[in-house]
C-alpha positions as CSV (number, residue, x, y, z in Angstrom):
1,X,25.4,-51.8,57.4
2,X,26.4,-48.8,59.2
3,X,24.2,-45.7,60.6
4,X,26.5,-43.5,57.9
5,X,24.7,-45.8,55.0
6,X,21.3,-44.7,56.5
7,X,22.2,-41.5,54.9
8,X,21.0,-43.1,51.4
9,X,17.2,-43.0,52.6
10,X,17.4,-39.4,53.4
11,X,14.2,-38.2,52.2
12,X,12.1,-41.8,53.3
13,X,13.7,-40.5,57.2
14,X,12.7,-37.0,56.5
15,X,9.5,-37.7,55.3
16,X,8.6,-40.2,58.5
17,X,10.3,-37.7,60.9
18,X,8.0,-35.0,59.5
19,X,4.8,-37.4,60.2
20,X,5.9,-37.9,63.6
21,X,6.1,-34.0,63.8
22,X,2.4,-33.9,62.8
23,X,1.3,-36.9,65.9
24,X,3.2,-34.6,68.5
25,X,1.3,-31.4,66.9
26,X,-2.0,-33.7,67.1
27,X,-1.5,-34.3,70.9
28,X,0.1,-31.3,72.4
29,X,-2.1,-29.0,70.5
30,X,-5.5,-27.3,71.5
31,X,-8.3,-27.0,69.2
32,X,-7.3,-23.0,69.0
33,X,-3.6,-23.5,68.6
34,X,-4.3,-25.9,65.8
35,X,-4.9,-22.6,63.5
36,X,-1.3,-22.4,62.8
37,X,-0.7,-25.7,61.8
38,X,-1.5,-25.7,57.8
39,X,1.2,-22.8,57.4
40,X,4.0,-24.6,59.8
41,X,3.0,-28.1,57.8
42,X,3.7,-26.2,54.8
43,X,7.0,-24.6,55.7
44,X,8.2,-28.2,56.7
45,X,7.1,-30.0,53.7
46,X,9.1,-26.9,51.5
47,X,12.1,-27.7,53.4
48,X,11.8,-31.0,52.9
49,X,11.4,-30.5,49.5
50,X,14.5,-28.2,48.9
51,X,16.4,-30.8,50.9
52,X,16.1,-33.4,48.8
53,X,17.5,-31.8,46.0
54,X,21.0,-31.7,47.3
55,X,23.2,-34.7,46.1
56,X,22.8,-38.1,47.1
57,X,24.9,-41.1,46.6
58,X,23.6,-44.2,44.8
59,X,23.7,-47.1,46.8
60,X,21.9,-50.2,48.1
61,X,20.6,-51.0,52.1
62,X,18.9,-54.0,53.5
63,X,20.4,-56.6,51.3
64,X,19.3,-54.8,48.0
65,X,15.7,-54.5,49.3
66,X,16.0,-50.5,48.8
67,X,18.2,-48.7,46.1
68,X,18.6,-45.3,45.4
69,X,20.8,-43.0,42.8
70,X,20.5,-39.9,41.3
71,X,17.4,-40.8,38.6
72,X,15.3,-42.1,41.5
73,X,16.0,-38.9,43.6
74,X,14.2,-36.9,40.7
75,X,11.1,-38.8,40.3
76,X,10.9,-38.6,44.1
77,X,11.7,-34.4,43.3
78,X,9.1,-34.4,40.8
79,X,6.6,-35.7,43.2
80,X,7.6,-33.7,46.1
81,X,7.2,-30.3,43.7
82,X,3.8,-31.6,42.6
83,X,2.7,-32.3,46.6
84,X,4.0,-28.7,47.3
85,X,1.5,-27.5,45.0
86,X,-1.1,-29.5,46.2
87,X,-0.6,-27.8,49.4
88,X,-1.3,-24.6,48.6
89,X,-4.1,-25.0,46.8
90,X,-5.6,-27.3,49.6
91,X,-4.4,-24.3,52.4
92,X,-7.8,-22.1,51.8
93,X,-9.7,-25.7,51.7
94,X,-8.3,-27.0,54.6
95,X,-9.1,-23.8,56.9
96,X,-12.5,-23.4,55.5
97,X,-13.6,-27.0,56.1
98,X,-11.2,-28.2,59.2
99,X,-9.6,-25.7,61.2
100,X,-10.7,-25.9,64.5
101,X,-11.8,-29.8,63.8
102,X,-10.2,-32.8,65.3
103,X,-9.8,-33.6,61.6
104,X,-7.5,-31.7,60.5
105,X,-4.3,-32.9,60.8
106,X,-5.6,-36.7,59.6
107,X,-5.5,-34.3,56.0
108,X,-1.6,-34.1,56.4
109,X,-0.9,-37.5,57.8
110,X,-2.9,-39.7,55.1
111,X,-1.3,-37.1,52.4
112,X,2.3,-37.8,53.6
113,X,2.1,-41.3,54.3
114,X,0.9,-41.8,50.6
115,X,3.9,-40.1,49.7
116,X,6.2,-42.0,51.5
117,X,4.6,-45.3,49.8
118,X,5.3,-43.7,46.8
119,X,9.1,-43.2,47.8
120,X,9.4,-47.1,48.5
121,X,7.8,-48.1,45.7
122,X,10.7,-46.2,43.5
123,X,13.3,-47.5,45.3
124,X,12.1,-50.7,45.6
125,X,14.8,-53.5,45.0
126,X,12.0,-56.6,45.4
127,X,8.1,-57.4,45.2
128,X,8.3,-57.0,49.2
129,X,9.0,-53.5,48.8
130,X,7.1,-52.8,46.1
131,X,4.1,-54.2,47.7
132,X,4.0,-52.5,51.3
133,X,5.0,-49.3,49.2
134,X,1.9,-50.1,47.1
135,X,-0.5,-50.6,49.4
136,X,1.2,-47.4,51.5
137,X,0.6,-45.3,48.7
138,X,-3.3,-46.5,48.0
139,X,-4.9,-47.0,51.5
140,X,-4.7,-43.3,52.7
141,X,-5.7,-41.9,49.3
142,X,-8.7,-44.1,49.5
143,X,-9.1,-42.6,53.2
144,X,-8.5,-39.1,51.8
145,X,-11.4,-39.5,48.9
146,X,-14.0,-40.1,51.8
147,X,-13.0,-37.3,53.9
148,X,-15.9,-35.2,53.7
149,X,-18.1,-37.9,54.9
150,X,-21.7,-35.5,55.3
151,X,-21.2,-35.5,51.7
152,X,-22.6,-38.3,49.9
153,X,-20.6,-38.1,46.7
154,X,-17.3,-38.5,48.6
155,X,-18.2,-40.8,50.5
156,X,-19.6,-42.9,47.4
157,X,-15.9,-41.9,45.6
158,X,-14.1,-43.6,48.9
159,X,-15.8,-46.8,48.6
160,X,-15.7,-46.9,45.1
161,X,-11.6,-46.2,45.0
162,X,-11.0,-48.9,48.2
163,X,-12.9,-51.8,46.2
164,X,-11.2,-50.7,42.9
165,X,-8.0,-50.7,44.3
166,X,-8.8,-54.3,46.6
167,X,-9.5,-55.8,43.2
168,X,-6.3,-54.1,41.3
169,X,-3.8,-54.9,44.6
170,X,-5.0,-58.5,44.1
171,X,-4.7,-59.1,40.7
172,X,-1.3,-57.4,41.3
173,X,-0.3,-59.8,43.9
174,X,-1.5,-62.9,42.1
175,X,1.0,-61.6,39.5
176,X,3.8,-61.4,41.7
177,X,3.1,-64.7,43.3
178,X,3.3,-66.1,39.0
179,X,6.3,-64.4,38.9
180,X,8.3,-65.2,42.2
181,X,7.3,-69.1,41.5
182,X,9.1,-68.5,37.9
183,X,11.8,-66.6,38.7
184,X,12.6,-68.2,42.2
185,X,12.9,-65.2,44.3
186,X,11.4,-61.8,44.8
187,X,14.7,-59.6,44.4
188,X,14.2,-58.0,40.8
189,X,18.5,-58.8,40.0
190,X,17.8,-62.4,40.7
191,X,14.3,-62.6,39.2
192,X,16.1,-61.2,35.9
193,X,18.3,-63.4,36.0
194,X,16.4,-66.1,36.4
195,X,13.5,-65.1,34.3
196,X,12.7,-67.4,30.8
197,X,10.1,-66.6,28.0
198,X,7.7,-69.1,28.9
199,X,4.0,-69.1,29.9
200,X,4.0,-69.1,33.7
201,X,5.9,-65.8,33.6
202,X,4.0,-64.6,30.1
203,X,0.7,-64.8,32.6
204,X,2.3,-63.1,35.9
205,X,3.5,-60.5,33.8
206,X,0.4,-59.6,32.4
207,X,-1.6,-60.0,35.9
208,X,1.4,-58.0,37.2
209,X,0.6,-55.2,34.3
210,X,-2.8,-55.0,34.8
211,X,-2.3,-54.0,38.7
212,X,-0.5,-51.0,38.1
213,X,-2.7,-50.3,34.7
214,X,-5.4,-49.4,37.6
215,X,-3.1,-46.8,39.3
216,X,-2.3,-44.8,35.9
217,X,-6.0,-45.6,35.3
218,X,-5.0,-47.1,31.4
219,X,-7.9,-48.5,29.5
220,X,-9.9,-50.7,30.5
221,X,-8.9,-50.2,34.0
222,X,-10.2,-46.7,34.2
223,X,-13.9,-46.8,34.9
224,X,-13.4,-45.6,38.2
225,X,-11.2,-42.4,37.5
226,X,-14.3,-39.9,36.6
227,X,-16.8,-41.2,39.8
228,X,-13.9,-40.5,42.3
229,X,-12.3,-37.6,40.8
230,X,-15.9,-35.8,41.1
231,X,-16.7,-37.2,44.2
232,X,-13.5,-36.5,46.3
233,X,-12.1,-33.3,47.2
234,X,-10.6,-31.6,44.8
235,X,-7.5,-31.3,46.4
236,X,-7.6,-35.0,46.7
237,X,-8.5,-35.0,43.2
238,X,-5.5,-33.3,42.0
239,X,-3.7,-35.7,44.2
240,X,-4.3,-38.5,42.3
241,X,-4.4,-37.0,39.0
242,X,-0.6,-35.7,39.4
243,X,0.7,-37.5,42.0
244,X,-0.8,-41.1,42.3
245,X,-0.6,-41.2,38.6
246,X,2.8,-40.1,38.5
247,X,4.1,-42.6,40.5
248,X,2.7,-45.5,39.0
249,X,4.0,-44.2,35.6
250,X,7.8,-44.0,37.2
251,X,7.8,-47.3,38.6
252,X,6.0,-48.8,35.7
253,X,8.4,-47.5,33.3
254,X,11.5,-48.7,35.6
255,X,10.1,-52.1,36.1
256,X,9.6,-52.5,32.2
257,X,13.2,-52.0,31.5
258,X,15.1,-53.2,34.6
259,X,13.0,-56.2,35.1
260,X,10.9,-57.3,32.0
261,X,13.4,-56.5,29.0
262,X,13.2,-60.4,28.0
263,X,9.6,-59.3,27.6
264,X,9.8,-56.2,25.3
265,X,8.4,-57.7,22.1
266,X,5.0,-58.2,24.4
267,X,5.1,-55.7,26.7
268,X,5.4,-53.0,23.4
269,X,2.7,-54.6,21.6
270,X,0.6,-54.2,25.1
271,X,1.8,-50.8,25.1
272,X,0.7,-49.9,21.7
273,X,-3.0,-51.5,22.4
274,X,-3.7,-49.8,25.7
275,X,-2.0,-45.9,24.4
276,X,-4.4,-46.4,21.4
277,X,-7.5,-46.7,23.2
278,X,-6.4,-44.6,26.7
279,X,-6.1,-41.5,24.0
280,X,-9.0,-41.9,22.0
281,X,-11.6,-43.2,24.5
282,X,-10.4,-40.3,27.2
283,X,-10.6,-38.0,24.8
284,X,-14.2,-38.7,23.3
285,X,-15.7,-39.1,26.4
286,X,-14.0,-36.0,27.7
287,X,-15.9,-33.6,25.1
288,X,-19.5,-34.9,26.8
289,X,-18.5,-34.0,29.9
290,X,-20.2,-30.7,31.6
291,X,-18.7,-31.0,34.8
292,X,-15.1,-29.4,35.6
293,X,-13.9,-32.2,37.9
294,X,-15.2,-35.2,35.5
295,X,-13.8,-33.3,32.5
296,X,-10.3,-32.6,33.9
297,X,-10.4,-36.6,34.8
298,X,-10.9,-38.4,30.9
299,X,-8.2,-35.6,29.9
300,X,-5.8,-37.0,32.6
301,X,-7.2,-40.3,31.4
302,X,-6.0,-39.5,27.6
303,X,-2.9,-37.7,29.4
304,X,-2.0,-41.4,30.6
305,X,-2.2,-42.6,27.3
306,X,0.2,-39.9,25.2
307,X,2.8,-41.0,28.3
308,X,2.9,-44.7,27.1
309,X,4.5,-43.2,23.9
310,X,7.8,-42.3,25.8
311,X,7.8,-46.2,27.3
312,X,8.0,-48.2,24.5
313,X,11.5,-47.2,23.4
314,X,12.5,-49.0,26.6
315,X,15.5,-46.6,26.8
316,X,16.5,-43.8,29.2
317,X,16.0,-41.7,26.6
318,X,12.1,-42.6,26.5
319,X,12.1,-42.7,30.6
320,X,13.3,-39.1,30.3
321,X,10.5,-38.3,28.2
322,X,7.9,-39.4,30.4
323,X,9.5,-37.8,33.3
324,X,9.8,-34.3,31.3
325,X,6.8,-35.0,30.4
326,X,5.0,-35.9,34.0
327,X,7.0,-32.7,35.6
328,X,5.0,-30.1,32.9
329,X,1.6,-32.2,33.2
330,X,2.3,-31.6,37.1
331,X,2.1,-27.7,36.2
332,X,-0.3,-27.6,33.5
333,X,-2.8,-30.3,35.2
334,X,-2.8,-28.4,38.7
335,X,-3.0,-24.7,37.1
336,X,-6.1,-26.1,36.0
337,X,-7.3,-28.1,39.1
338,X,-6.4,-24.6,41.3
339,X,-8.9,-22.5,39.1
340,X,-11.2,-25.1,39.4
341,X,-10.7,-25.3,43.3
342,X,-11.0,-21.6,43.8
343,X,-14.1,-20.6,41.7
344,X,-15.7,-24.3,43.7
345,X,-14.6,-22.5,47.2
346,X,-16.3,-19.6,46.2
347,X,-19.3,-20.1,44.3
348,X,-19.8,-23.7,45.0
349,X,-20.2,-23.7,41.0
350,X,-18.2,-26.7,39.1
351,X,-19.9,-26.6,36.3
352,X,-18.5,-25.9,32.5
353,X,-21.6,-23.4,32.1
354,X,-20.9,-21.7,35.0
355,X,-17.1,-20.5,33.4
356,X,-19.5,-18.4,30.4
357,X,-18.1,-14.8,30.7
358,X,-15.1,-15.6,33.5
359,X,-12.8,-13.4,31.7
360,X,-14.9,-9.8,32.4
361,X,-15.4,-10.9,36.2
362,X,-11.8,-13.1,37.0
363,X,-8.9,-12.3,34.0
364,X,-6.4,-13.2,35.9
365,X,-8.2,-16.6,36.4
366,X,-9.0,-17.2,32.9
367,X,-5.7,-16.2,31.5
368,X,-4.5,-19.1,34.1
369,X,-6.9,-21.6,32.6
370,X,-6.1,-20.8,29.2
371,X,-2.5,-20.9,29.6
372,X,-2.9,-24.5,31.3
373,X,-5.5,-26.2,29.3
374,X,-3.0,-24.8,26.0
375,X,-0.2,-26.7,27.6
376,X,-2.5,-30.2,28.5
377,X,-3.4,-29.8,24.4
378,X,0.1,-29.1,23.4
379,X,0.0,-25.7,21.9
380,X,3.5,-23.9,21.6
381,X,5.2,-22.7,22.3
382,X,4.0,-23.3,26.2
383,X,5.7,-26.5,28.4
384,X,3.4,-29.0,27.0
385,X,3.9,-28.8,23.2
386,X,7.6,-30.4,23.9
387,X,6.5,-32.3,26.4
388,X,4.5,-33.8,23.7
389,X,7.0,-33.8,21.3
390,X,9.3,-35.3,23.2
391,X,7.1,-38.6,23.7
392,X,6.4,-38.8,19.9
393,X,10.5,-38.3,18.9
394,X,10.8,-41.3,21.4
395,X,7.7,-43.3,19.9
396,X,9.0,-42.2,16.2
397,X,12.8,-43.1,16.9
398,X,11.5,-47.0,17.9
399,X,10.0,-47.2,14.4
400,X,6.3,-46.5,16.1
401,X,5.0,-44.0,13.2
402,X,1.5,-45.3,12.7
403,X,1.1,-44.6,16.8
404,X,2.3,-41.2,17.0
405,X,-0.2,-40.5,13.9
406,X,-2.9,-41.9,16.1
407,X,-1.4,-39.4,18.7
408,X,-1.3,-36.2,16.5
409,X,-5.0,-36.8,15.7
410,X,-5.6,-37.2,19.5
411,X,-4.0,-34.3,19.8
412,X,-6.2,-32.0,17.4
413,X,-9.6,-33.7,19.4
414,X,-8.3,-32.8,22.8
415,X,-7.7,-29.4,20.9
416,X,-11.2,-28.9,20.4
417,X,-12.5,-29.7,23.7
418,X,-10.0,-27.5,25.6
419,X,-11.2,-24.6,23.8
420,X,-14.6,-25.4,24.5
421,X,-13.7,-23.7,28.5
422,X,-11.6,-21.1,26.5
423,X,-14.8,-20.3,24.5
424,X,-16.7,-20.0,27.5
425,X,-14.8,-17.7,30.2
426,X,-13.8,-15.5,26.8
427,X,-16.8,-15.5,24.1
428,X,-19.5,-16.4,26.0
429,X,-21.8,-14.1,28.3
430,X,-23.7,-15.3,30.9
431,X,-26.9,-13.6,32.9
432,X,-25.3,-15.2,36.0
433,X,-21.8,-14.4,35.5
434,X,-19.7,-15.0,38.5
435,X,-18.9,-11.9,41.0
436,X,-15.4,-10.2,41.2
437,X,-13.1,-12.6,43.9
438,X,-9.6,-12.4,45.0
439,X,-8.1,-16.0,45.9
440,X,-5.6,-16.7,49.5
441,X,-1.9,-16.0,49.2
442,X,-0.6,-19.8,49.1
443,X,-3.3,-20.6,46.1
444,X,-2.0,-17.4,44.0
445,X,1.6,-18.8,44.9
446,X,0.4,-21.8,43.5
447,X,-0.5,-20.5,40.5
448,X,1.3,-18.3,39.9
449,X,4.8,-21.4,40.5
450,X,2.6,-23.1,37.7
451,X,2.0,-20.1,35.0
452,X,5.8,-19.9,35.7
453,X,6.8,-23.3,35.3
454,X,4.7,-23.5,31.9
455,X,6.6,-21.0,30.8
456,X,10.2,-21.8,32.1
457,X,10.0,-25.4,30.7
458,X,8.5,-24.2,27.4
459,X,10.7,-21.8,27.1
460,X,14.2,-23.3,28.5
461,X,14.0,-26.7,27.2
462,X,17.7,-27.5,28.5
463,X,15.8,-29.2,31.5
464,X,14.9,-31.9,29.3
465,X,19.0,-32.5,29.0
466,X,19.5,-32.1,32.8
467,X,16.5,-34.9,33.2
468,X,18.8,-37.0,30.5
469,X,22.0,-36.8,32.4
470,X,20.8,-37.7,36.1
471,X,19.0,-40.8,34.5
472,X,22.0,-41.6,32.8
473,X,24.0,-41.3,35.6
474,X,21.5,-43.4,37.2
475,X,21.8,-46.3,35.2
């Protein structure tokens, strides 16, 4: 291997380069010259961002241990766009809470070394890779939950997301270990190679499943998702809605059909099960919830289920569903998450009650919600109605009619609760409506990039075909 061949793991180098950036800031800076820091952290990341959207070669380094080609660049695209975001929503948090504090560049580090697990996982070319990407990924998210430690509820949501995630990564790695002893290796083109339907790898496989069923929190791996979502910050909590989640529904759907296609008869029928009961249960315990932060969590919960739709076809057509599909839930899902942040920043208020009359006092805010809670249920002609219909042409072109009924009567419940908030910030009038507030500049550029990406994707759906043709040229 030659340096020229390093070239391939452009945005991995990047990425470390721009943590070592934020250790030098950490030592060389005083606690007043730290007030800068959010904004030049931001300006890297965007150019970091940008950057890895120019071509890159497919190719192979370390003995097939990391791959890369065009379709893995844009999940890691898709994840970079939805970190951007996260950023500038989190800039007004971040100053209000820990400028000035020793803490405040550990927000930034544990943020970007998450991300960079995430990268490794994608590219990941054996269980070694996989793994150390994995555990990358979770460990400073769990960190990140339990940030604001005077607070017991985040602390409570840290503990609760480490032991969660101990008991997933071990059930995971038990599954690997099943798997490695069938297959006789850890590469994934040996282990398919070497893979046979019998019951040693049957059981690894669904160990194996069950691991990463925790990170997209699919039922019944998902009693954790509401505790931490209210309890962490909810920049952290948008974090793992869109980001976390999204990764683990990228490398789940690559592993099914690079590495388990012997498997497809079972893995669908698993597939069918869990989408089933993700939508409905998500959904039904979404419309008790009077809390902002645990309601936005069962709809990401029911949001996870919908995507398995667009995995059972086993096909890049279905992976480009999903990924359409994870790039407008990235928009909608934060829209809602920033509103959410800004009126908690202000008021301290997270509650669904607290929204009544939000229109006369905030319009610009409401219109926001509205527009993103239309495109989580799938109204048109906004981004998520095709994401949506997307998913159920892939689901409906593998024969799966009976599930994308289910889905379409999913769809109508989720309906209802979503305009339960719409009813509230426009029908409603409170005695203790909120006051009149303006929100920073990075949030309203954050929500304003995902009013516009709603809108863009719903409206020029050709990006679905540019999604189609880098998989495909993917492989």
């Amino acid at each position: 291997m030659d340096w020229q061949n390093l070239f391939l793991m452009r945005s991995e180098i990047s990425l470390a380069v721009l943590l070592l950036v934020i250790l030098m800031m950490e030592i060389a800076q005083s606690g007043k010259g730290k007030v800068h820091l959010p904004v030049v952290l931001l300006l890297l990341f965007a150019l970091h961002t940008v950057l890895a959207f120019l071509p890159l070669p497919e190719g192979q380094l370390f003995g097939g241990m990391f791959r890369t080609d065009s379709g893995l660049q844009l999940m890691k695209n898709v994840l970079n766009v939805g970190v951007l975001l996260v950023l500038l929503q989190a800039d007004a948090y971040v100053r209000s809470h820990w400028v000035g504090n020793h803490r405040m560049l550990e927000f930034y580090f544990l943020l970007f070394s998450s991300l960079l697990g995430m990268y490794f996982m994608l590219s990941a070319g054996d269980f070694l890779m996989f793994y150390l990407g994995l555990e990358l990924a979770s460990l400073p998210v769990a960190a990140l939950a339990a940030y604001e430690l005077s607070r017991q509820r985040s602390a409570e949501a840290g503990i609760k997301l480490v032991l969660s995630a101990a008991l997933a990564s071990g059930v995971l790695l038990f599954g690997i270990s099943l798997l490695y002893a069938a297959g006789g290796s850890i590469y994934f083109e040996d282990l398919l190679k070497g893979f046979s339907p019998n019951a040693l790898t049957t059981l690894g496989f669904i160990f194996f499943f069950s691991g990463l069923a925790f990170k997209i929190s699919l039922v019944p791996f998902h009693l954790w998702t509401a505790d931490v979502y209210e309890g962490a910050p909810i920049s952290i909590t948008s974090y793992l809605s869109v980001v976390s989640k999204g990764a683990a529904v990228f490398v789940l759907g690559l592993l099914l059909m690079r590495l388990f296609p012997l498997f497809a008869e079972m893995w669908r029928e698993v597939l069918v099960v869990l989408a089933i009961l993700t939508m409905s249960l998500g959904n039904l315990f979404a419309l008790r919830q009077t809390n902002m932060k645990r309601f936005l969590a069962f709809s990401s919960i029911a949001q996870a289920g919908f995507i398995l739709l667009g995995l059972l076809a086993g096909t890049p057509e279905g992976m480009t569903s999903v990924v359409y599909f994870v790039l407008i839930y990235a928009f909608s899902n934060l829209a809602a998450f920033g509103v959410v942040q800004v009126i908690a920043l202000q008021t301290g208020k997270e509650s669904m009650e607290d929204y009544e009359g939000l229109y006369r006092s905030n319009p610009r805010l409401s219109l926001v919600m509205l527009l993103a809670l239309f495109s989580l249920a799938g109204v048109p002609p906004v981004a998520g109605f095709f994401g949506k219909f997307f998913l159920f042409m892939s689901a409906a072109g593998a024969g799966y009619y009976g599930l994308v009924l289910v889905a379409v009567v999913n769809v109508v419940i989720s309906l209802y609760y979503y305009l339960l908030v719409v009813r509230a910030m426009f029908l409603r009038r409170s005695e203790r409506a909120m006051a009149t507030f303006s929100s920073d500049l990075p949030m309203r550029i954050s929500l304003v990039a995902c009013v516009g990406g709603i809108l863009f994707l719903g409206l020029y759906s050709p990006v679905y075909e540019w999604v189609l043709t880098l998989l495909h040229s993917g492989g």
